[in-house]
C-alpha positions in Angstrom: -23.5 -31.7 11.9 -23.1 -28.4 10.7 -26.1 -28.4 8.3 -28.3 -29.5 11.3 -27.0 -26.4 13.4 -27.3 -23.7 10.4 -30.8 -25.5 9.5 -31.9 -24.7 13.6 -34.2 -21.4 13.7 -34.2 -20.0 17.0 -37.7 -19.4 18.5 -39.5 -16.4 19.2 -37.7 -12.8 18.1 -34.3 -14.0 18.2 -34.7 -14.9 15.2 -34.6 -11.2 13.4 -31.6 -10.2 16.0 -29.9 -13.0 15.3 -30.5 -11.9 11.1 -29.9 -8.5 11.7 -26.7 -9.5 13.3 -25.4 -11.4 10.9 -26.6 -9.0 8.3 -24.4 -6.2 9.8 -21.4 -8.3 10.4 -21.3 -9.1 6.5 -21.4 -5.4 6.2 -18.7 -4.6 8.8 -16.1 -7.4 6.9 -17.0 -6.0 3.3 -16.4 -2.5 4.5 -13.1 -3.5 6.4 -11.6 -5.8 4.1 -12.6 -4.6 0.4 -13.9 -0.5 0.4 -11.8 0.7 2.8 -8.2 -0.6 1.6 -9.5 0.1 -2.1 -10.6 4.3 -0.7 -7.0 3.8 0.8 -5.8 3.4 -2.6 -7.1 5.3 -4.4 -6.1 8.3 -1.7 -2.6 7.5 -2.1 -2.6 7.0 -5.8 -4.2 11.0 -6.0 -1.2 12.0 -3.4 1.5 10.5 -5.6 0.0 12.1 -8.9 -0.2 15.4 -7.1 3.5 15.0 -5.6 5.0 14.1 -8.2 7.5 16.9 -10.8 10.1 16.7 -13.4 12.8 14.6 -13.2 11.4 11.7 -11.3 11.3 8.0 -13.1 8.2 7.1 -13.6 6.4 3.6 -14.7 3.1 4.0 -16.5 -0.4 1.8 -16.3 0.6 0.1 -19.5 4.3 -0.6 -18.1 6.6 2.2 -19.5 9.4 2.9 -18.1 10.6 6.9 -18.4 11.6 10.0 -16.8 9.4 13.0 -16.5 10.6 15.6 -19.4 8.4 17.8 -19.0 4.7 19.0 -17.4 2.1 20.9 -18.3 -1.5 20.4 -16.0 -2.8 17.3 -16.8 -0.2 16.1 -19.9 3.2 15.1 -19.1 6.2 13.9 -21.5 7.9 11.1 -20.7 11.8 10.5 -21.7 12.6 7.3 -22.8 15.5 5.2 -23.9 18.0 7.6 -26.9 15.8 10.2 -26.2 12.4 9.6 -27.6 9.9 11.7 -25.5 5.9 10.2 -25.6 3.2 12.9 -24.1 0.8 11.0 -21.6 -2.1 11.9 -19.5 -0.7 12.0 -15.8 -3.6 9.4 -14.7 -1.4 7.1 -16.4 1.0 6.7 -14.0 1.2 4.1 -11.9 2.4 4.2 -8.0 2.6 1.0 -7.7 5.5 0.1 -10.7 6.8 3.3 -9.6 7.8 2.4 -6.5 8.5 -1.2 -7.9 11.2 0.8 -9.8 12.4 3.1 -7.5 13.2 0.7 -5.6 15.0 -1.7 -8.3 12.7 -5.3 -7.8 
């Protein structure tokens, strides 16, 4: 049934409407449902690496667990366990294990 309704093409002009319609309601659902949550993102992952200073636990991208030593511009080092400190770029944080953290889950 629904192969003979999709396989129906209206007569006359409708028929580009109807396209152009469709067309821009593909567009509507990408742009709501996958760019804008992922600019979202990537807005909040730029606020947290601005916001963020010495002292603070951190979890990095590649899942290690620390406490901000030290920071200078773009470089950070991170404490870990008995005092071993590891200098990292500061895009290597990650908000979402940090907060994952923060909050203990």
């Amino acid at each position: 049934m629904l192969d003979f309704i999709l396989l129906q093409a209206p007569s006359g002009g409708q028929s580009l409407y109807g396209n152009l319609l469709l067309i821009g309601g593909i567009v509507l659902i990408f742009y709501f449902f996958m760019i804008r949550p992922q600019q979202k993102k990537q807005k909040d992952q730029k606020r947290f690496l601005e916001e963020v200073k010495k002292g603070d636990n951190i979890v990095t991208v590649g899942g290690i667990h620390g406490r901000i030593a030290a920071m200078d511009g773009e470089t950070i080092i991170l404490e870990v366990e008995k005092g071993g400190k590891i200098k990292l770029d500061k895009s290597s944080i990650s908000l979402e294990a940090s907060k994952r953290y923060k909050s203990g889950k």
